[in-house]
N, CA, C and O atoms as a GROMACS GRO file, in nm:
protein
  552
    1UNK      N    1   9.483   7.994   8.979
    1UNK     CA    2   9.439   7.887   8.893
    1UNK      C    3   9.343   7.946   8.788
    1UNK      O    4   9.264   8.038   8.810
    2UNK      N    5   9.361   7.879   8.663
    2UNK     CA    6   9.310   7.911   8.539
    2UNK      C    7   9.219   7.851   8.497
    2UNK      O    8   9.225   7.731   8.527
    3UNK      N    9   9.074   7.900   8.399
    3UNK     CA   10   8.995   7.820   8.396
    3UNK      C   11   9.096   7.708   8.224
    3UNK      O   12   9.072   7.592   8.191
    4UNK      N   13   9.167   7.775   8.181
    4UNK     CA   14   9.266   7.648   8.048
    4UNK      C   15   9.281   7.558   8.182
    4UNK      O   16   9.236   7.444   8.172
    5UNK      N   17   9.327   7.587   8.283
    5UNK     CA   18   9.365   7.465   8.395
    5UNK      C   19   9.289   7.337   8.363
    5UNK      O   20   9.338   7.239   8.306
    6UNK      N   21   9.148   7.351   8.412
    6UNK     CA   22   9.041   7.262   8.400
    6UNK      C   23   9.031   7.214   8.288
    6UNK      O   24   9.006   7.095   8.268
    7UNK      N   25   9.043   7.266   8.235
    7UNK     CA   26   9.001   7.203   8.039
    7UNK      C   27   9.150   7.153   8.011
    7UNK      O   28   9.167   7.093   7.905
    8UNK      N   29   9.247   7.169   8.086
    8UNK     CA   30   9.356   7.065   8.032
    8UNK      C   31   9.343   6.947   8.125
    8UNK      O   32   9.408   6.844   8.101
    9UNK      N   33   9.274   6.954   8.215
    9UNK     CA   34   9.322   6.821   8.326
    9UNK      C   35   9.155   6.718   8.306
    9UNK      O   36   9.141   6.605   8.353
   10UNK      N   37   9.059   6.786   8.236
   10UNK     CA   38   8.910   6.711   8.233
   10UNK      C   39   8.893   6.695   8.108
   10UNK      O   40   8.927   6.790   8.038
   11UNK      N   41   8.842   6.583   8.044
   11UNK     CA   42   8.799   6.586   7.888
   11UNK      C   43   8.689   6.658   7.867
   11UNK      O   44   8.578   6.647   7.919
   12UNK      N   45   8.735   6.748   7.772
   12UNK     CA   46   8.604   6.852   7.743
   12UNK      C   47   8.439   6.726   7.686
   12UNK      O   48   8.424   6.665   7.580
   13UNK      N   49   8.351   6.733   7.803
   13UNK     CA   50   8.192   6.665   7.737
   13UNK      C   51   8.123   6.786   7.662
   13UNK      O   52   8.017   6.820   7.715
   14UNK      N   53   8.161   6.862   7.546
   14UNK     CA   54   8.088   6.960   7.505
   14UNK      C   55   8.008   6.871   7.426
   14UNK      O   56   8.046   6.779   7.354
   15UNK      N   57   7.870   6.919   7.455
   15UNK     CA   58   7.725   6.888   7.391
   15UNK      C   59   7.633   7.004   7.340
   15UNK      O   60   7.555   7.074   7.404
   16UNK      N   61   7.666   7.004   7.198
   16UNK     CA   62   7.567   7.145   7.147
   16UNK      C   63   7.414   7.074   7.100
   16UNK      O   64   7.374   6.958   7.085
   17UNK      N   65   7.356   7.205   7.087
   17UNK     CA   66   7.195   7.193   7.034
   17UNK      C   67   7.173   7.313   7.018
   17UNK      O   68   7.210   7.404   7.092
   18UNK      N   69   7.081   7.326   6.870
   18UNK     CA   70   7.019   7.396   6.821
   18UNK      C   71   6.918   7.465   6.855
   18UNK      O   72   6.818   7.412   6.904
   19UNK      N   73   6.931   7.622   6.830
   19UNK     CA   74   6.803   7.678   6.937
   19UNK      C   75   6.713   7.681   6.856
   19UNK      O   76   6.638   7.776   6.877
   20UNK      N   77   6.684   7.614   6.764
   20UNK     CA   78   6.535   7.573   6.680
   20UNK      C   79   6.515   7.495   6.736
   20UNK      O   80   6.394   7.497   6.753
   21UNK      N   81   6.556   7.415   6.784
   21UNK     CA   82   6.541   7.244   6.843
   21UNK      C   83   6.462   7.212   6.964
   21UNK      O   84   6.500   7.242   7.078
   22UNK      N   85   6.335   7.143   6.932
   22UNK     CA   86   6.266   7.116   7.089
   22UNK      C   87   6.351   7.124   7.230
   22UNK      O   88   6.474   7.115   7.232
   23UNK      N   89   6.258   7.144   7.361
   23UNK     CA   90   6.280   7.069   7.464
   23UNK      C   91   6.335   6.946   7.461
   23UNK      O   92   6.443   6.920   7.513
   24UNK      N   93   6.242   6.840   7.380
   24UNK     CA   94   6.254   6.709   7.375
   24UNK      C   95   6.364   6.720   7.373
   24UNK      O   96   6.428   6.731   7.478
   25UNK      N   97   6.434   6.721   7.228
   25UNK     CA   98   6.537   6.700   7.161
   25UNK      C   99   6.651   6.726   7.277
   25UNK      O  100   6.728   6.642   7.324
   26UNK      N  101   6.639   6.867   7.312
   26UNK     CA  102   6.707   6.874   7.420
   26UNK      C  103   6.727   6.814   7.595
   26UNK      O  104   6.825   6.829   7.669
   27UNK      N  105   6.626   6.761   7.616
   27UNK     CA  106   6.640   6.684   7.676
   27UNK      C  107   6.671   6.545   7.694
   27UNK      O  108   6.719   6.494   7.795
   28UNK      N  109   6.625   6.463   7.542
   28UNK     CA  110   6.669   6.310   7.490
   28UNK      C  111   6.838   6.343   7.533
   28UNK      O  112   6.904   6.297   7.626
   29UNK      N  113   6.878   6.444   7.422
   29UNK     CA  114   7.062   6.471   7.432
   29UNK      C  115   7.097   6.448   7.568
   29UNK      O  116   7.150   6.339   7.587
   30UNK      N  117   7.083   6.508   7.650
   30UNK     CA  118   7.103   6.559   7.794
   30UNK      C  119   7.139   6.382   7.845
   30UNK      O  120   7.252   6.344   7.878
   31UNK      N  121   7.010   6.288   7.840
   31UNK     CA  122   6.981   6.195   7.869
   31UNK      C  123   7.071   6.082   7.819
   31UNK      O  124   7.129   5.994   7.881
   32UNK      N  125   7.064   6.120   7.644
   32UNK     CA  126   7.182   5.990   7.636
   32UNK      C  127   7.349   6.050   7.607
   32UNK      O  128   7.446   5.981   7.574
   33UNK      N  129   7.348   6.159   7.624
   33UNK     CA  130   7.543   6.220   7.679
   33UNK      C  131   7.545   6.218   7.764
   33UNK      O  132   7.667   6.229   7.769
   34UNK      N  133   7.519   6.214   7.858
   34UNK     CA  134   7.511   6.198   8.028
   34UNK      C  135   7.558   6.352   8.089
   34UNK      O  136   7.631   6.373   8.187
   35UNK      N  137   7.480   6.474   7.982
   35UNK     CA  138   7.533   6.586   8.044
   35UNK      C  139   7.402   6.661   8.126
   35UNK      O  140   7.281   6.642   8.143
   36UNK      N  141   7.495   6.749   8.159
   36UNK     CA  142   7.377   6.844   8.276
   36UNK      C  143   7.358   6.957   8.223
   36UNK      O  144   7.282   7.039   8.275
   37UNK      N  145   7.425   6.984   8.107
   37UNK     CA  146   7.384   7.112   7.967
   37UNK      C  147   7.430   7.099   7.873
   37UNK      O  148   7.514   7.020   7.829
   38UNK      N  149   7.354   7.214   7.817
   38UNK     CA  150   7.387   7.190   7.653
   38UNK      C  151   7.436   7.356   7.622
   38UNK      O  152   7.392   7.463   7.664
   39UNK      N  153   7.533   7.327   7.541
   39UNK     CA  154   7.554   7.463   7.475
   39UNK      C  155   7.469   7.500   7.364
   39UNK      O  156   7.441   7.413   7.282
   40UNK      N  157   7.417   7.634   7.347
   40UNK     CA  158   7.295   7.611   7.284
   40UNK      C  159   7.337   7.737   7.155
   40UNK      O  160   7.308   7.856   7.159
   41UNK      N  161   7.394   7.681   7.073
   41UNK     CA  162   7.385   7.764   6.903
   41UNK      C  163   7.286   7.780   6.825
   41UNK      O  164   7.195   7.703   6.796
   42UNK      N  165   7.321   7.959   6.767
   42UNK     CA  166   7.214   7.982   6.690
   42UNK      C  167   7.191   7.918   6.606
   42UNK      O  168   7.269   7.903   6.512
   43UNK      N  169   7.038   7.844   6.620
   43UNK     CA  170   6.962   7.788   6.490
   43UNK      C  171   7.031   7.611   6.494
   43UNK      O  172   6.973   7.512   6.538
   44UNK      N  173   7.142   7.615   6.445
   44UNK     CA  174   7.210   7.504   6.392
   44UNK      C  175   7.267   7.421   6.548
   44UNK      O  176   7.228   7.457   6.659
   45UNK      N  177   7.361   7.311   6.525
   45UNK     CA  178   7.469   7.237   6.608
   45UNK      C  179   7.598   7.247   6.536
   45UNK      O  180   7.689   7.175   6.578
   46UNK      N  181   7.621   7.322   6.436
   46UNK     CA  182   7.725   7.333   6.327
   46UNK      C  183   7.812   7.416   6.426
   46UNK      O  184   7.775   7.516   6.488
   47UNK      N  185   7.928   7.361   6.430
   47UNK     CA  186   8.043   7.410   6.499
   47UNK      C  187   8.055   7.581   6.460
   47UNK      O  188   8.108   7.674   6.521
   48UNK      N  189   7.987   7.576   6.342
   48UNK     CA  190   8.058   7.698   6.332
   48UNK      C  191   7.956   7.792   6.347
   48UNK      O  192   7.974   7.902   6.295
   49UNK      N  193   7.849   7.771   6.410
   49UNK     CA  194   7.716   7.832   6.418
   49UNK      C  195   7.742   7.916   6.575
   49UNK      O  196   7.776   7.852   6.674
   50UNK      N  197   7.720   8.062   6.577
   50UNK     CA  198   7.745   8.121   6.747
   50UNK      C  199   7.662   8.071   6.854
   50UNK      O  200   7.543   8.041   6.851
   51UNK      N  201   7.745   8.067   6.948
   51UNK     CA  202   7.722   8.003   7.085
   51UNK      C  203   7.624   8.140   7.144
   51UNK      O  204   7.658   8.258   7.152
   52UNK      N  205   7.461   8.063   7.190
   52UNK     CA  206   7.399   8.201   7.205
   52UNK      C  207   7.337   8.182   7.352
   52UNK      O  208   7.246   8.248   7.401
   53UNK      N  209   7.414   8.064   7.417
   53UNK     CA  210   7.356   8.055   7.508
   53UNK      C  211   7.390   7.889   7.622
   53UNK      O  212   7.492   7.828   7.587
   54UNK      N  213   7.322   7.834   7.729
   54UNK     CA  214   7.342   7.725   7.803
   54UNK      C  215   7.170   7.716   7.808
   54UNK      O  216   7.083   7.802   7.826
   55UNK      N  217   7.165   7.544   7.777
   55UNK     CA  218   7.026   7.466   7.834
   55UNK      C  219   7.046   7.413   7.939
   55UNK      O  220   7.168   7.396   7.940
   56UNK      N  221   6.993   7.363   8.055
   56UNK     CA  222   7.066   7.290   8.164
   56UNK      C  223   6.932   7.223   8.207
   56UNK      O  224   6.818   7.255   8.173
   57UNK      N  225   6.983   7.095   8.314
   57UNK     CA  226   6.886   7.016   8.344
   57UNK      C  227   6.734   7.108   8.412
   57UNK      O  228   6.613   7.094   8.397
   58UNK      N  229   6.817   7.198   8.488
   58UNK     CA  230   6.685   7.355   8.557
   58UNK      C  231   6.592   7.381   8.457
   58UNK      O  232   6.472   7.379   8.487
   59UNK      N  233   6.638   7.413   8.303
   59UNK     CA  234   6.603   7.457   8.224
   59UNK      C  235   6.451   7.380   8.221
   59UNK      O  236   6.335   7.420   8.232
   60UNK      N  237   6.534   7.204   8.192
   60UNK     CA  238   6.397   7.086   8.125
   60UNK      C  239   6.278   7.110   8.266
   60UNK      O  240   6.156   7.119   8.259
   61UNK      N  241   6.370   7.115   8.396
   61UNK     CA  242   6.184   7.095   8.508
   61UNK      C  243   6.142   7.216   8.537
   61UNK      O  244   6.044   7.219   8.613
   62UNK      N  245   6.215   7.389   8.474
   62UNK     CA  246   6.139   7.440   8.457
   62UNK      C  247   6.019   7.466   8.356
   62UNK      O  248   5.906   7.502   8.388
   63UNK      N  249   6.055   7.445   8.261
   63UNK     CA  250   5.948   7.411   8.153
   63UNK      C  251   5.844   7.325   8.152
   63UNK      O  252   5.728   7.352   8.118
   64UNK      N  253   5.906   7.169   8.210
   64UNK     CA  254   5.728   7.097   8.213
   64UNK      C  255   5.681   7.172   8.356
   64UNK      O  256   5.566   7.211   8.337
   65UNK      N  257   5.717   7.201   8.466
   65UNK     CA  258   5.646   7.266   8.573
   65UNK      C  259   5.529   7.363   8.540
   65UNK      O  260   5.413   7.361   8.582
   66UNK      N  261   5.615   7.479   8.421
   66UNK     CA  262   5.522   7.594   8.409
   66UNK      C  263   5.414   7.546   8.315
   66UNK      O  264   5.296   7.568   8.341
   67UNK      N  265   5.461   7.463   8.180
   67UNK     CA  266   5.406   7.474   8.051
   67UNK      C  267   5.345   7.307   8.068
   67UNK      O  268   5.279   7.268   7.972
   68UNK      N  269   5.363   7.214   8.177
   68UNK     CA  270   5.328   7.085   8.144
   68UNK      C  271   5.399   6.993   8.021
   68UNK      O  272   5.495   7.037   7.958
   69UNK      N  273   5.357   6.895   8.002
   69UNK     CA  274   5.419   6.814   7.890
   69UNK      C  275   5.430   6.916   7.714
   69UNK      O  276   5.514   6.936   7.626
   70UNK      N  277   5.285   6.955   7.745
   70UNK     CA  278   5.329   7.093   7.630
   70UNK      C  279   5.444   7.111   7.572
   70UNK      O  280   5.471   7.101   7.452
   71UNK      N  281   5.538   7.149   7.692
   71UNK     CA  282   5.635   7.258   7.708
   71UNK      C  283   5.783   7.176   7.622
   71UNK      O  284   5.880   7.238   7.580
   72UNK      N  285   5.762   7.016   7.613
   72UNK     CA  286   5.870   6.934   7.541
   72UNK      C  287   5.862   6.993   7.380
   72UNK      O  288   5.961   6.989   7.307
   73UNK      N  289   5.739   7.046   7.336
   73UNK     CA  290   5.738   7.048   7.210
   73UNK      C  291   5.777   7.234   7.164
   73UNK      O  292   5.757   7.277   7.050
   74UNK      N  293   5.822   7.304   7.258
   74UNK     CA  294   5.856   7.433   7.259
   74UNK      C  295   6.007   7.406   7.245
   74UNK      O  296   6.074   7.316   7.296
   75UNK      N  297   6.053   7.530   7.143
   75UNK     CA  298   6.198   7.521   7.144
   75UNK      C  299   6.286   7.604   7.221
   75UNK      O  300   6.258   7.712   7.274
   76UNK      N  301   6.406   7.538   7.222
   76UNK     CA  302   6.481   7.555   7.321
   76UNK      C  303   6.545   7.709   7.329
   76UNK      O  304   6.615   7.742   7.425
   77UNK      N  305   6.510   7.813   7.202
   77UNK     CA  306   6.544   7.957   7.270
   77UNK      C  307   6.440   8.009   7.302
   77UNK      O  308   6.469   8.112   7.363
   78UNK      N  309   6.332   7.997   7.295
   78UNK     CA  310   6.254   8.020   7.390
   78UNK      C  311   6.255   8.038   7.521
   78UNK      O  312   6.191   8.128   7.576
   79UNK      N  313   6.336   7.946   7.586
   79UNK     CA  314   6.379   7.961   7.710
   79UNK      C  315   6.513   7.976   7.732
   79UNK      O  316   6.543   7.932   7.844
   80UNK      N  317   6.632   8.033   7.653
   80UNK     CA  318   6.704   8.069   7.738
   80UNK      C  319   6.708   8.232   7.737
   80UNK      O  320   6.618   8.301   7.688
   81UNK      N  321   6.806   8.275   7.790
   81UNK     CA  322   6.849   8.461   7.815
   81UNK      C  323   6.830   8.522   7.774
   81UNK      O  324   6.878   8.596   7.860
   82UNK      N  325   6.779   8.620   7.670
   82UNK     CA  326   6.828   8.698   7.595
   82UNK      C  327   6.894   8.836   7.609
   82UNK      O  328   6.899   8.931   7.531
   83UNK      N  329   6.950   8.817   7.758
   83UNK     CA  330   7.037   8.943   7.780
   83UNK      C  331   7.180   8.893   7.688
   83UNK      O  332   7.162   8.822   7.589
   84UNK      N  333   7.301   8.929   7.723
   84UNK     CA  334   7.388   8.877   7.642
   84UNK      C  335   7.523   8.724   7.702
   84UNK      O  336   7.592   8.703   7.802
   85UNK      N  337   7.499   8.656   7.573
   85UNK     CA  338   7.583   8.564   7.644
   85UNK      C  339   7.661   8.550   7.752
   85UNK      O  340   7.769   8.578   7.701
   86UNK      N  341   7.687   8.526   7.874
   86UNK     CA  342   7.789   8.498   8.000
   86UNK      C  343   7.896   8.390   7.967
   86UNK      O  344   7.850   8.280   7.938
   87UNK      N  345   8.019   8.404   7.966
   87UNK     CA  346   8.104   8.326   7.909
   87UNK      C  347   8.232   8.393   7.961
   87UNK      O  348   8.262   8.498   8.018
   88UNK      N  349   8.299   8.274   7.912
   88UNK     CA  350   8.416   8.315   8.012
   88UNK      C  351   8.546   8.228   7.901
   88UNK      O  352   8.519   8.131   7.831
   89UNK      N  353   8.717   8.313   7.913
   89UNK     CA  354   8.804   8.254   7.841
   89UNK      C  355   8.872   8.152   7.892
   89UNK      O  356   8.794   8.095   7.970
   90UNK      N  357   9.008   8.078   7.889
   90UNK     CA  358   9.047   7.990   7.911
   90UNK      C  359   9.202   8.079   8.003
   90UNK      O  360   9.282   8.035   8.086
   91UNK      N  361   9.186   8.215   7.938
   91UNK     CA  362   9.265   8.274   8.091
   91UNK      C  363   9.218   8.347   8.191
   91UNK      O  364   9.278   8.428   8.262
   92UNK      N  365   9.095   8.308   8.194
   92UNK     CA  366   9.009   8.390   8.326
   92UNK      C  367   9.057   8.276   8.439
   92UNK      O  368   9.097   8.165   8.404
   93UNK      N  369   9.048   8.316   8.571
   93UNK     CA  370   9.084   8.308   8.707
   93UNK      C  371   8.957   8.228   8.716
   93UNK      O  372   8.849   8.260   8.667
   94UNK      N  373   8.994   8.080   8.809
   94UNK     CA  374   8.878   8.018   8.859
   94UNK      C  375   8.797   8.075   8.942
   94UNK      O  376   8.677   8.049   8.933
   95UNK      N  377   8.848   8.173   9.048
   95UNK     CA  378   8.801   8.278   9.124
   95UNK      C  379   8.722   8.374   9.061
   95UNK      O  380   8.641   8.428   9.137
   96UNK      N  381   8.719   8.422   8.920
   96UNK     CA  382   8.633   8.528   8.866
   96UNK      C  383   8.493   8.457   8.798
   96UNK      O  384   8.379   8.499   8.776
   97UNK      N  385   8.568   8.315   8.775
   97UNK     CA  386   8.424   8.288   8.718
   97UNK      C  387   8.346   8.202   8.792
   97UNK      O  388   8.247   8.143   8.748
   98UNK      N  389   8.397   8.195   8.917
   98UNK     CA  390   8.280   8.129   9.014
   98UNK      C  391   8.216   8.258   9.078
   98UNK      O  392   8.124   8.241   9.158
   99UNK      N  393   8.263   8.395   9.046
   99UNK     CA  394   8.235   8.509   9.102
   99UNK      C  395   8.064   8.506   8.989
   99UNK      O  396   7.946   8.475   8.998
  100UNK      N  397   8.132   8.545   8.922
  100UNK     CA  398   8.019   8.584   8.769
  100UNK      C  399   7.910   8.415   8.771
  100UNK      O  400   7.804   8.438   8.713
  101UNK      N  401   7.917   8.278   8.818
  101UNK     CA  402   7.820   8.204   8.843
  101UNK      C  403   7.773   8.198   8.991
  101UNK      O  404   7.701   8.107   9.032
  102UNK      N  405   7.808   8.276   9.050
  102UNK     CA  406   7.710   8.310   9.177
  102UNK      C  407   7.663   8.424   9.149
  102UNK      O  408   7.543   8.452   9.154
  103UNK      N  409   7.742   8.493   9.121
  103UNK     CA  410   7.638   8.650   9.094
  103UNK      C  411   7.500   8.619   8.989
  103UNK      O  412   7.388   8.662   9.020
  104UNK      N  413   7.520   8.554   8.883
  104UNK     CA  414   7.398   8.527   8.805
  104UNK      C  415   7.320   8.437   8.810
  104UNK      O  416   7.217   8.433   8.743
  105UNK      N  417   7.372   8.314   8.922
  105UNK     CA  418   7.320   8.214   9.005
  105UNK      C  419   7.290   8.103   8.875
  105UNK      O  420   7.176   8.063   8.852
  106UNK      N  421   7.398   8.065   8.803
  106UNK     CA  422   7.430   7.945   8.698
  106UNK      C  423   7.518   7.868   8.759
  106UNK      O  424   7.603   7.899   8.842
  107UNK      N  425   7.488   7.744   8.703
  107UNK     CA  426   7.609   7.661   8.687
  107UNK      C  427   7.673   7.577   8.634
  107UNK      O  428   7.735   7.482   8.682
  108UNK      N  429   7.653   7.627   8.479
  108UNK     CA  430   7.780   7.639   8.371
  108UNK      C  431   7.838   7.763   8.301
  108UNK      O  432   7.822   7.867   8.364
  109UNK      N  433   7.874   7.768   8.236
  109UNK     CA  434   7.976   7.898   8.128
  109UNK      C  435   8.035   7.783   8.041
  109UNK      O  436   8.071   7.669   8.069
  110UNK      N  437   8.030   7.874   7.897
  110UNK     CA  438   8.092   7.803   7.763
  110UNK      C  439   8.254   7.890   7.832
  110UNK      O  440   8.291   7.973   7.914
  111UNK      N  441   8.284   7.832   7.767
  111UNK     CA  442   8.451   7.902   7.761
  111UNK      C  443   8.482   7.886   7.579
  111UNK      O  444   8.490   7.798   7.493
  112UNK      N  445   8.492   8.050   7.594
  112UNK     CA  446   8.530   8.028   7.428
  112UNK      C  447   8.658   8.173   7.410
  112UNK      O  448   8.662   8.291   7.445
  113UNK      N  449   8.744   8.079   7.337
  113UNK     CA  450   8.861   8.188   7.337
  113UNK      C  451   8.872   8.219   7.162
  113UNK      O  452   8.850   8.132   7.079
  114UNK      N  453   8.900   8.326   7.138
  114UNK     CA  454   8.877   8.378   7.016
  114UNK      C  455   8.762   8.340   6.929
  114UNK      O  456   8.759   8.314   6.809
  115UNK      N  457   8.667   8.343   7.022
  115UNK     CA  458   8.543   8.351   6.902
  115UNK      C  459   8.504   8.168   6.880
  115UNK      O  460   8.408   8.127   6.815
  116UNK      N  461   8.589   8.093   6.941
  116UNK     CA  462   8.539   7.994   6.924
  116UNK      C  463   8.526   7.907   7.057
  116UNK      O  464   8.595   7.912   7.159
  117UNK      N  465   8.416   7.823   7.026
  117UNK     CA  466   8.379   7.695   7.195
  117UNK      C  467   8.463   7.631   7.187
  117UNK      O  468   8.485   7.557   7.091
  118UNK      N  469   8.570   7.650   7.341
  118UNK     CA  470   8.674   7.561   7.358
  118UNK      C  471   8.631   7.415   7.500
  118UNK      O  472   8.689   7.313   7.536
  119UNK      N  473   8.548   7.461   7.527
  119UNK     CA  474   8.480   7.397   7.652
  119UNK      C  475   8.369   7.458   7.694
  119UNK      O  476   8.321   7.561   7.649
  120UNK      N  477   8.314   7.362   7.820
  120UNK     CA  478   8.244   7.479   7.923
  120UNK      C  479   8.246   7.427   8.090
  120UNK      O  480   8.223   7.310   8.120
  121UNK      N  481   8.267   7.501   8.160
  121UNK     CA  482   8.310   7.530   8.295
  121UNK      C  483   8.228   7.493   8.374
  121UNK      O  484   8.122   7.542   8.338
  122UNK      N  485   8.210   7.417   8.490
  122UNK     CA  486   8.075   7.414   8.579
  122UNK      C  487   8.106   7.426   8.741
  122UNK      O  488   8.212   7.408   8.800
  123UNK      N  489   8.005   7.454   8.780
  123UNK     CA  490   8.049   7.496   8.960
  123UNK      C  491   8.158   7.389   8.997
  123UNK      O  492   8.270   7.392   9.046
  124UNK      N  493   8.074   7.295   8.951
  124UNK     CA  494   8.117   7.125   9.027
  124UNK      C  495   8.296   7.145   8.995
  124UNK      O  496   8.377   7.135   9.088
  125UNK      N  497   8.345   7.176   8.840
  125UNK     CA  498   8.466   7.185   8.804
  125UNK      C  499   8.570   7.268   8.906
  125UNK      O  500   8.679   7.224   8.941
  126UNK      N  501   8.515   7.399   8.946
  126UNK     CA  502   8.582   7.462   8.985
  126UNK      C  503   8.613   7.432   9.148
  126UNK      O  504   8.724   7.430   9.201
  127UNK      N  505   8.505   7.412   9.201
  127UNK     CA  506   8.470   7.315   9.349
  127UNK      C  507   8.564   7.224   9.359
  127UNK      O  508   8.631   7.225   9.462
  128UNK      N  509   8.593   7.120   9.253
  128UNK     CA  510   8.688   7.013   9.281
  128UNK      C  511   8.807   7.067   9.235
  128UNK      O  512   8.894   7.017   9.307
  129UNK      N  513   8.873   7.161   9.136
  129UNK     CA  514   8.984   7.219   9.182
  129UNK      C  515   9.023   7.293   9.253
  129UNK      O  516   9.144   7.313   9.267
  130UNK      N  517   8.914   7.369   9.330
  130UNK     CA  518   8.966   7.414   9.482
  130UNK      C  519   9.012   7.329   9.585
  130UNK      O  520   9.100   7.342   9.670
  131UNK      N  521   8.898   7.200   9.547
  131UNK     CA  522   8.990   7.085   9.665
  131UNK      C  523   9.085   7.052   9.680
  131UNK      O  524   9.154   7.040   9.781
  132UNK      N  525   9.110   7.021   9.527
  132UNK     CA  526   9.237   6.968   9.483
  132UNK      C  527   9.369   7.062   9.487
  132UNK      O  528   9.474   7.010   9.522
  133UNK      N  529   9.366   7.165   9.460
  133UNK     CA  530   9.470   7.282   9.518
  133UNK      C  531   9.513   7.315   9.702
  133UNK      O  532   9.622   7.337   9.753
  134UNK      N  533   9.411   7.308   9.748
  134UNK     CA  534   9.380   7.298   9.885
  134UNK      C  535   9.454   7.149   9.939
  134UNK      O  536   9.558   7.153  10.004
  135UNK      N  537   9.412   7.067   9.916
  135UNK     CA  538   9.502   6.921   9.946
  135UNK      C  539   9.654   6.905   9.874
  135UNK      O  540   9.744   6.880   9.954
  136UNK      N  541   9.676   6.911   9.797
  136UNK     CA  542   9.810   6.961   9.739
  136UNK      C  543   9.887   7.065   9.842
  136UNK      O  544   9.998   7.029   9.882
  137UNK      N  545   9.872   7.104   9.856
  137UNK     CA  546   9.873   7.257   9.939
  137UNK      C  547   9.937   7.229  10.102
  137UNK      O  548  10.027   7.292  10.158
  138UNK      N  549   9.850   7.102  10.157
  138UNK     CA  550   9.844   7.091  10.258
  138UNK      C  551   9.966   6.963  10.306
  138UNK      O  552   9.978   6.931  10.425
   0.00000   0.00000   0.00000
């Protein structure tokens, strides 16, 4: 099974934000898309701006934890990676990229095939098509 699998059978909820862009900001989004991350592009939300990273709900209660309410008015690359993007294509193996989000202990990945965001992947996704292959199966 393929991670294109998932992204053909789930409607892609891609939610970008700008890594100039507060906490807040990033967390209001989070709040009224009903997502659990954000794909996070340089500077802009312009589609065509590079994908430099994932915000995730971990992200928002690590920040007020360390930095307090402060920490809403800090922007959002501030806190993510700056090793190099983790991402994954739309013909990678559901098996490799639940490999690569336990090994780095995430749980999302953008999926971007030729240079561009086609989705993004989350434990939960891959979890329920193991079930679902597994019951089929059976």
């Amino acid at each position: 099974m393929y991670v294109g699998d998932i992204l053909r059978t789930t409607s892609p909820h891609l939610v970008t934000i700008g890594s100039n862009e507060t906490v807040s900001i990033a967390a209001n989004l989070m709040y009224a898309s009903n997502a659990d991350a954000l794909v996070v592009r340089k500077a802009s939300r312009s589609k065509d701006a590079a994908v430099v990273g994932m915000f995730c709900e971990r992200d928002v209660v690590a920040v007020i934890a360390e930095r307090g309410v402060s920490g809403l008015a800090m922007k959002v690359a501030q806190f993510i990676s700056p090793q190099p993007l983790l991402c994954c294509n739309s013909q990678d193996s559901l098996a490799d990229v639940e490999h690569l989000m336990n090994r780095h202990r995430i749980r999302h990945v953008p999926v971007i095939d030729n240079g561009r965001l086609v989705g993004v992947v989350s434990m939960r996704d891959i979890a329920l098509a193991f079930e679902e292959a597994a019951g089929a199966a059976a």
